[in-house]
C-alpha positions in Angstrom: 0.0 0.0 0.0 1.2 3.2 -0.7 2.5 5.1 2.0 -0.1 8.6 2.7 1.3 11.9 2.3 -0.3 14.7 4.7 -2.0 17.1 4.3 -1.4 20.8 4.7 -3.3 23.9 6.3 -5.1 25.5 3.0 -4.8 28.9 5.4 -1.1 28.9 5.8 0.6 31.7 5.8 2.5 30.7 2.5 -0.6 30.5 0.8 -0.5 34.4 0.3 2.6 34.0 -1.7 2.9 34.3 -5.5 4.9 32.2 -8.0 8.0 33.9 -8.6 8.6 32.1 -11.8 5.5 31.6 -13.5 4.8 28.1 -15.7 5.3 28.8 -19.6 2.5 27.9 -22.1 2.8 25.5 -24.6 3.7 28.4 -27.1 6.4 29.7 -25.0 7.9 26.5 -23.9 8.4 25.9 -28.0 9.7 29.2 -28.4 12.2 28.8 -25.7 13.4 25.7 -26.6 13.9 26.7 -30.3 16.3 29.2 -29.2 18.4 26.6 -27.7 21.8 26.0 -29.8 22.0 22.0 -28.9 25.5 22.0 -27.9 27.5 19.2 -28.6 29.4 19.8 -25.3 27.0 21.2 -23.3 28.6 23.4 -20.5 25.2 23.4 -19.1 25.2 20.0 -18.6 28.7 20.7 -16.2 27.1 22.8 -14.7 24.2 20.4 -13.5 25.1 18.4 -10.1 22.5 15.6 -11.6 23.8 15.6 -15.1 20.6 16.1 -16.8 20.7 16.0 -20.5 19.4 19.8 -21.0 19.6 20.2 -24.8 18.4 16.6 -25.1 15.1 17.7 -23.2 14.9 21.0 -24.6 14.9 19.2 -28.2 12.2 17.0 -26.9 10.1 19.9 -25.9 11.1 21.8 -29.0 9.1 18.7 -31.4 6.4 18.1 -29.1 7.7 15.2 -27.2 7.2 16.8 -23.5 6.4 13.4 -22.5 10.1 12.6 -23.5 11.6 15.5 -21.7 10.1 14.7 -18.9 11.7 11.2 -18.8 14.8 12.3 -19.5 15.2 14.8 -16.6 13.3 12.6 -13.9 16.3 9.9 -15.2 18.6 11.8 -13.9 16.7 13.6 -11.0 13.8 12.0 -9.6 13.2 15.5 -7.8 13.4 17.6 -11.0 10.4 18.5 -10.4 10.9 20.6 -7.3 14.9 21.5 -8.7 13.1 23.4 -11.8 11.8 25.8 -9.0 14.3 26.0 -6.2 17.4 26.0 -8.4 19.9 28.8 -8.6 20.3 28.0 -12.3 21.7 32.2 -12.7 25.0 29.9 -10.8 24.4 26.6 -12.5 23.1 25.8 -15.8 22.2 29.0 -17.0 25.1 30.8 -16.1 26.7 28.8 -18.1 24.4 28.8 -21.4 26.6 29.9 -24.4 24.4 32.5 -25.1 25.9 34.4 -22.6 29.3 34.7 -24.2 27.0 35.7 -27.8 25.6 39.3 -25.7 22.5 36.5 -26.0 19.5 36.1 -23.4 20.3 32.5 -21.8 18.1 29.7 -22.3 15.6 29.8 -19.7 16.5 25.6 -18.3 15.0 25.7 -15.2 11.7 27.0 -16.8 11.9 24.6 -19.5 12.2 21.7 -17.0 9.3 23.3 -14.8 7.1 23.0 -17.9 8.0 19.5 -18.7 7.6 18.1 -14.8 4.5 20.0 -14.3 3.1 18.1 -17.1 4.2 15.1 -16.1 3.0 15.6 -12.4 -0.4 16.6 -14.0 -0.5 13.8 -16.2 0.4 11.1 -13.6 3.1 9.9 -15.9 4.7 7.4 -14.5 8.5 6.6 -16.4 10.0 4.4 -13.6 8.7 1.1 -12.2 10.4 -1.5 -8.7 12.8 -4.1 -10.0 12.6 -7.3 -9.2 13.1 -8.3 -5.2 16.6 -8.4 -4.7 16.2 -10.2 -0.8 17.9 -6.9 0.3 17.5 -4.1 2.7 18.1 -0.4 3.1 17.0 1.8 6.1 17.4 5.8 5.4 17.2 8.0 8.2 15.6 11.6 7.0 12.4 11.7 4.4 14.7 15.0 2.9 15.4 15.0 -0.9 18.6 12.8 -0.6 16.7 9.9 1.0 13.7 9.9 -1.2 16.2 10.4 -4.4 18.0 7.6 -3.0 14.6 5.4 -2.0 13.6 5.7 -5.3 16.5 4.7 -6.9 17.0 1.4 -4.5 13.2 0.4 -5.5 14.6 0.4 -9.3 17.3 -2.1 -8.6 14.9 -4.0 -6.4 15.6 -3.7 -2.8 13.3 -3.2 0.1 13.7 0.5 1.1 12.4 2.1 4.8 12.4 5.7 5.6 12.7 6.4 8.8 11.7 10.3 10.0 11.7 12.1 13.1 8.6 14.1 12.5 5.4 13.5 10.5 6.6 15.7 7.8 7.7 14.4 4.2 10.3 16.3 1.8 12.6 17.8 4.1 13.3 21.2 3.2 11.5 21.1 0.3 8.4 21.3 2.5 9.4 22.7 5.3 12.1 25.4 4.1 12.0 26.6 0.7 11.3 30.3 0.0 7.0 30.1 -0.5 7.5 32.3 -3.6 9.5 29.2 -5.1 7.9 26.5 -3.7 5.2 25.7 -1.7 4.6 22.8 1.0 1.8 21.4 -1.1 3.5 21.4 -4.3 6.3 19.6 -2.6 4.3 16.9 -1.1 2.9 16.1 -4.4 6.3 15.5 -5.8 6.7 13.1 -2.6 3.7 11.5 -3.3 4.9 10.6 -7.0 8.1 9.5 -5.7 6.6 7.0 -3.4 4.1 5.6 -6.3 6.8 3.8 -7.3 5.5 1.5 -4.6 7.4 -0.4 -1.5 8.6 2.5 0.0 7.6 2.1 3.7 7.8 5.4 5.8 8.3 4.9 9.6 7.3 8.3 11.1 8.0 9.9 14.5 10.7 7.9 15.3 13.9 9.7 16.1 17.4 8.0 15.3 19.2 7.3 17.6 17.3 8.7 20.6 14.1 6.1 20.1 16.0 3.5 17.5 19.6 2.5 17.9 21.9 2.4 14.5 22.4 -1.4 16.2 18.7 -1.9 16.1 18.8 -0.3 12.4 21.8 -2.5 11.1 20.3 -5.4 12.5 17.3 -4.7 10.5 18.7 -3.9 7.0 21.7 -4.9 5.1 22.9 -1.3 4.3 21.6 1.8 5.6 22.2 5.6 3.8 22.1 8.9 6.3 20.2 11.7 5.1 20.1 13.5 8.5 20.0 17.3 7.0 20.8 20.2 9.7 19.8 20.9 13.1 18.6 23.7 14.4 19.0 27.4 14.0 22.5 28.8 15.6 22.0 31.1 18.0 23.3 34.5 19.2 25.1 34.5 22.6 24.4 38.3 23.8 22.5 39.5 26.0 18.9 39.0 25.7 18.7 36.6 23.7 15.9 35.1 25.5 13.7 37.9 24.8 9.9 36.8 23.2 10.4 37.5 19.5 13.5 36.3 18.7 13.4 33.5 16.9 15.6 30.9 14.5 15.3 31.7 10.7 14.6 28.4 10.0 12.0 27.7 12.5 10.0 30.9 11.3 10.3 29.8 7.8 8.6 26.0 8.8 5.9 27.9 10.7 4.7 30.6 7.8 5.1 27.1 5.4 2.7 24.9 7.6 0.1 27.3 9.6 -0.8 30.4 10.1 1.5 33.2 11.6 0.3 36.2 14.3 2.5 39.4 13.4 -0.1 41.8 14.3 2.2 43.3 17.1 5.4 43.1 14.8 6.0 46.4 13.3 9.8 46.3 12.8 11.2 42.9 11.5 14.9 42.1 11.6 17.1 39.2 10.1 20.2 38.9 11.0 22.8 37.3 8.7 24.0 37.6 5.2 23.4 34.2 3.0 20.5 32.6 1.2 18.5 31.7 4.6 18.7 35.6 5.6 17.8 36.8 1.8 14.8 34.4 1.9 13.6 35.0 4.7 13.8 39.0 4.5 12.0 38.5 0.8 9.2 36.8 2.5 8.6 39.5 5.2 8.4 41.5 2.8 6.3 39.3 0.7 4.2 39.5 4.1 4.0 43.5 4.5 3.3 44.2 1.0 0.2 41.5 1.6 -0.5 43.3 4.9 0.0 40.5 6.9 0.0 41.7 10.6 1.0 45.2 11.1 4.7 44.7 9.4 6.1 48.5 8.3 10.1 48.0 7.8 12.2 45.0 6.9 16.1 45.1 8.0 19.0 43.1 7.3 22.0 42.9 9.4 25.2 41.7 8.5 28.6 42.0 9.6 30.2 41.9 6.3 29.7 43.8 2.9 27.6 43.5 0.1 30.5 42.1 -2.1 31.3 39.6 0.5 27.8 38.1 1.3 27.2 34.5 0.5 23.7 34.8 0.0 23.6 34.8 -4.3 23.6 38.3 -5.9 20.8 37.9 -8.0 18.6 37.0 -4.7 19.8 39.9 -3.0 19.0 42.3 -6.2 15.5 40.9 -6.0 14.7 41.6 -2.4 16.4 45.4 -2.7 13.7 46.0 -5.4 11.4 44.8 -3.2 11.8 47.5 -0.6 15.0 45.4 1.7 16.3 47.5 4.1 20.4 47.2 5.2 22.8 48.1 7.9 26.2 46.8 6.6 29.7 45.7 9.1 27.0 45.6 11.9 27.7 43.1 14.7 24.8 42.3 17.2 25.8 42.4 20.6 22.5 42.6 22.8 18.6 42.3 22.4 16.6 45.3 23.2 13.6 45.0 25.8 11.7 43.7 29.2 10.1 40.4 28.6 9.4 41.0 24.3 12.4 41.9 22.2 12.3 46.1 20.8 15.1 46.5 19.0 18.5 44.7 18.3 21.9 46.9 19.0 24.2 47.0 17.1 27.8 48.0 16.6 30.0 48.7 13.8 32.8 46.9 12.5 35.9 47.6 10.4 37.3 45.8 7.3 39.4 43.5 9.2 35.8 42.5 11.2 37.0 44.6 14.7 34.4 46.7 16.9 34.6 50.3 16.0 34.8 52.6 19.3 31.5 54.4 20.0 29.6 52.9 16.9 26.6 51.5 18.9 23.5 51.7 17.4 19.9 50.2 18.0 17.6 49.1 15.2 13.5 49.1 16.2 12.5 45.5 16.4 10.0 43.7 17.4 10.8 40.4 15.4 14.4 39.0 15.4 15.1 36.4 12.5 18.6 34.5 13.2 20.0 33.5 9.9 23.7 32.6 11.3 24.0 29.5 10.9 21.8 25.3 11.5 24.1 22.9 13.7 25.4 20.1 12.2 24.5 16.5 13.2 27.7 14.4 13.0 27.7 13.6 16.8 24.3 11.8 16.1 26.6 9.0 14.4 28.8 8.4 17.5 27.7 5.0 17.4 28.5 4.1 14.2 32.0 3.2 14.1 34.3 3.9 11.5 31.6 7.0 10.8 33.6 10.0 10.5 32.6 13.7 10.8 35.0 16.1 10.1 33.9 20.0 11.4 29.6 18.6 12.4 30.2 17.1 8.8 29.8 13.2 7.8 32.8 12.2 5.8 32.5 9.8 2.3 34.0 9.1 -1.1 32.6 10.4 -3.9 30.0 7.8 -4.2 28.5 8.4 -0.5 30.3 6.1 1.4 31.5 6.3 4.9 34.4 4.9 6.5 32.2 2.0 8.2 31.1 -0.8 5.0 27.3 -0.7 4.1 26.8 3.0 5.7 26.5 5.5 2.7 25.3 9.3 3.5 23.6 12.5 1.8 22.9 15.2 1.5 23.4 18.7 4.0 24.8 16.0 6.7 27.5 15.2 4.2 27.8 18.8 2.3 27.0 20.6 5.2 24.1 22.8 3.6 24.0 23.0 -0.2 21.2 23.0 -2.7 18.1 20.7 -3.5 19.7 19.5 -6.3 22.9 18.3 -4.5 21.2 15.9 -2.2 19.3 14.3 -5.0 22.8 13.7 -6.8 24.0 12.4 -3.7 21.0 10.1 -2.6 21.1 9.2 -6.1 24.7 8.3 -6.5 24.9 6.9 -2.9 21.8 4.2 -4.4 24.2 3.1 -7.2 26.6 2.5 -4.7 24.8 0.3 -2.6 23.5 -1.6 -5.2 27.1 -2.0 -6.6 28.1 -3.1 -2.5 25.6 -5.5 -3.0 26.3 -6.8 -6.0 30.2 -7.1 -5.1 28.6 -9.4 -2.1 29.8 -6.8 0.6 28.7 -6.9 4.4 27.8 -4.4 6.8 31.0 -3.4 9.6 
């Protein structure tokens, strides 16, 4: 029986959000893909951590054959789907179109795909079907993008596949943390949903590894098992006040707007703190959330210590939320939390260009919601009891191909890349499921 997908609150917060990046029609979807040049050696494709075929699909679409397309991305990423919206393509594929060296507009790939995926996830296509029962066994810990790339995968070659998650939700960050405006929890879900029709992927829920089930308990079950553990929780600031009411973990806001409904009726002043693509998010979505007059939001700040040419968070995301009204305070270090029992404003002081406190710099921006953006701990230690595991820096070391120091134990994912994109885990969880099934194959044993 296929394993049921929940539901989600139709009054979310998210639901206010618009689609950033619009679906094309038929019409523009063939005009696109005309324009593509069919590169014999596609830098695009380089440029994809999946190794889709992107002028092969675009050709596809370009005659007709969306159906086609469609199969040849989900070959090479089962989560294409959700990757066509959440992808930085301006750093991946289509910053490295050809066009761009010609003074031409790049081919719009991650569009392209979108309209091929929709219209498969419409369509209920189904490309991909279990192999025959193999007699083997995988447990994956985390229902994120790596393990259900990597479930899906297994169930081709034929071997029994459990997902084991801590919580009740499916899709990781997908559904839990991706900008709104890119991709919604319900969208995400129904990719899950096709993932698992696939059938024999068994979803053990609210059951925390290795609190509530011991990797012993896990190895004796299976005969390999794959970690796709993600991050923790959001870092925190140690100043003073930092248990004030109101100051809160980016990520853990983030879940919140994604799953229910959120209360800023006494937040006028909204702060993030931080300078990558968590803190850019999250300030686009506040702003997403004043300009929908949600609550009683007036300003949006960022605070970072560093410049604007040394953020991490991607240019183009930053442009976006500037045009959208982003407000700045640059080489500003927090160093206390303003108020009596509910944060008012975050102080501030400024730094120099070698990062040092400037004398008599302090300042204090009005807030009344802090978002920390500094940061999700990393999960290593979870694997204590794994040996031959190891974690360098919170970070699970492996080859190329997934695997760990300890034989049968593969791992995906932010617990092995400590915190890149979407379409990274599903290369992992992907290439990690060709290496089990190569372990198996080669007769290999569990440490």
């Amino acid at each position: 029986m296929k394993p049921q997908v929940p539901a989600v609150d139709p009054k979310r917060a998210e639901a206010v959000f618009e689609d950033a990046k619009p679906r094309y029609t038929v019409q523009q979807a063939k005009v696109e893909a005309n324009r593509c040049l069919y590169c014999h050696d596609a830098p695009c494709i380089k440029a994809c951590p999946t190794d889709i075929n992107i002028p092969e699909f675009i050709r596809k679409i370009g005659t007709g054959n969306v159906q086609g397309a469609a199969r040849t991305i989900l070959e090479s990423n089962v989560l294409g789907t959700s990757c066509a919206r959440v992808c930085p393509v301006e750093v991946l594929c289509v910053g490295d179109c050809v066009h761009n060296l010609q003074g031409v507009p790049p081919i719009q790939i991650g569009k392209l795909q979108r309209f091929a995926t929709d219209a498969a996830m419409d369509a209920g296509w189904q490309f991909f079907e279990a192999g025959k029962d193999t007699g083997k066994s995988v447990g994956l810990v985390g229902a994120g993008p790596a393990s259900l790339a990597a479930a899906h995968r297994l169930r081709r070659f034929g071997h029994k596949v459990t997902i084991y998650e801590k919580g009740n939700t499916l899709g990781g960050l997908n559904t839990t943390g991706v900008a709104p405006y890119k991709l919604k929890a319900d969208a995400s879900l129904a990719e899950v949903e096709w993932i698992l029709s696939i059938g024999g992927i068994e979803i053990v829920s609210n059951v925390e590894v290795p609190t509530q089930l011991s990797w012993a308990e896990l190895e004796k079950k299976h005969d390999a098992l794959f970690l796709g553990l993600g991050l923790g929780a959001d870092s925190w600031l140690d100043v003073p006040g930092k248990q004030l009411a109101g100051v809160r973990g980016a990520v853990d806001f983030i879940a919140e707007l994604k799953a229910k409904p959120v209360d800023l009726s006494a937040v006028k002043h909204a702060v993030v703190v931080g300078g990558g693509n968590t803190a850019i998010d999250a300030v686009r979505e506040l702003l997403v959330l004043k300009a929908k007059k949600v609550g009683a939001l007036e300003s949006v700040t960022m605070v970072y210590r560093g410049t604007e040419a040394g953020m991490s968070g991607y240019v183009h995301e930053w442009a976006y939320a500037k045009e959208e009204g982003a407000q700045v305070s640059w080489q500003a270090q927090p160093i206390a939390f303003e108020g009596k029992d509910r944060v008012t404003g975050l102080r501030c002081t400024r730094l120099d260009a070698a990062k040092k406190p400037i004398a008599g710099t302090d300042f204090t921006v009005p807030a009344d919601l802090v978002l920390l953006a500094v940061g999700q701990a990393k999960l290593g230690a979870l694997v204590a009891g794994l040996a031959g595991v190891k974690v360098d820096k919170g970070v699970i070391v492996t080859d190329e191909a997934g695997a760990t120091g300890r034989p049968g134990v593969y791992a995906g994912g932010d617990c092995r890349n400590g915190g890149k994109e979407v379409v990274n885990a599903a290369g992992e969880g992907r290439d990690a499921a060709e290496a089990i099934d190569a372990f198996f194959k080669a007769g290999g044993r569990r440490g």
